[in-house]
N, C-alpha and C positions, 0 to 999 in steps of 0.2 A: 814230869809225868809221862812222856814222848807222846805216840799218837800223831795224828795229821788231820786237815782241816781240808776242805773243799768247798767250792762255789758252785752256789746254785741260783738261777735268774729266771723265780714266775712272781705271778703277783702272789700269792698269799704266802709269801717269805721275803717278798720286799715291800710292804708300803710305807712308806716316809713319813707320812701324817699319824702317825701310832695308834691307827682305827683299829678294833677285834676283828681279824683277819681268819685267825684257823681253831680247831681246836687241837687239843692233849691230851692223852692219856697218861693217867697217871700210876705208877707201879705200887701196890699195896707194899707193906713192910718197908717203906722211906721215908725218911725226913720228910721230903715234901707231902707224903702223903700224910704225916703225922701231923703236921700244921694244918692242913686244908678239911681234911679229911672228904675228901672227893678222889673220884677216879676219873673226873674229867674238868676241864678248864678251857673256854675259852678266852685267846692272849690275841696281843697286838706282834706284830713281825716287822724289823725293820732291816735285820743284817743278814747276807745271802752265804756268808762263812758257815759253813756246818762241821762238825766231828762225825766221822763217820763210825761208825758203832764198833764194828771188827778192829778201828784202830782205837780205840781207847782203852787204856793200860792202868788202874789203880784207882779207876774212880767207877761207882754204883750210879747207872744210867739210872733216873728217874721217872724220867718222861719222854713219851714221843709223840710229834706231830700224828696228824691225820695219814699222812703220807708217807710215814717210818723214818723220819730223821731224828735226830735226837736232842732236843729239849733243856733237859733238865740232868744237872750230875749232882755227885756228892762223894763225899766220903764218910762211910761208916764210924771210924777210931775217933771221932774228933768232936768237941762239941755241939758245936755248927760248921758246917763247909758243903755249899749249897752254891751251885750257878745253875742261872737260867738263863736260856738264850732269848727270851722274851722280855720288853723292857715293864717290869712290874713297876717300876716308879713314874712311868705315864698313867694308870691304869689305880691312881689314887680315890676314885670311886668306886674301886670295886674293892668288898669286905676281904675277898679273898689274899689279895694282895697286901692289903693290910695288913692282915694276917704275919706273910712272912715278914716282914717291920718290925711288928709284934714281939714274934717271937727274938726274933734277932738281939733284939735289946731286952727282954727278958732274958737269954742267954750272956749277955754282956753283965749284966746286974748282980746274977747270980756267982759270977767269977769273984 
C-alpha cells in the first residue's frame, strides 16, 4: 500500500490502561461512518505509531483525532476493509463498538 508511519509521545495517544483518552472525527460518506452513523466518537489510545496523511496511498481516511492524525482508513472496492487505530475490542461496552463487530460478521455471513 507504501505510505510511512511516525511516532508520536503525549498522553492522549499513549495510555496503557485502554481508558477514553481523545475524541474523532468521523468523515460522512464511509464505512465507518455508515456503521456508526456519528461524526464523532470518543476511543481509548494506546499505540504512539501514526500514518501521516500526505503519505497515505490507496486507502479512504476515515477519521481523525482531535489533533489531526489519522484514525481510521478503508478501502472503498471491497466489502469490508476498515482499520482503526483505536483499540475497539477493549471498549466492549460501548454500542458503538459493537457496532463494528456487528457488521463485520454480518458482512462475513452474507458471503
Amino acid at each position: 500500500m507504501g505510505g510511512k508511519v511516525f511516532c508520536i509521545n503525549n498522553t492522549i495517544h499513549n495510555t496503557e490502561d485502554g481508558s477514553i483518552v481523545h475524541k474523532n472525527t468521523i468523515k460522512e460518506n464511509t464505512l465507518l461512518y455508515n456503521i456508526l452513523k456519528i461524526k464523532e466518537i470518543s476511543v481509548n489510545s494506546i499505540h504512539t505509531m501514526f500514518a501521516n496523511k500526505d503519505d497515505i496511498k490507496n486507502l479512504e481516511i476515515s477519521a481523525y483525532s482531535e489533533d489531526g492524525y489519522v484514525e481510521a482508513v478503508e478501502l472503498k472496492n471491497k466489502k469490508f476493509c476498515l482499520g482503526v487505530k483505536w483499540h475497539h475490542e477493549l471498549m466492549i461496552n460501548d454500542d458503538n463498538m459493537n457496532n463494528i463487530f456487528k457488521y463485520y460478521i454480518d458482512t462475513c455471513k452474507r458471503r
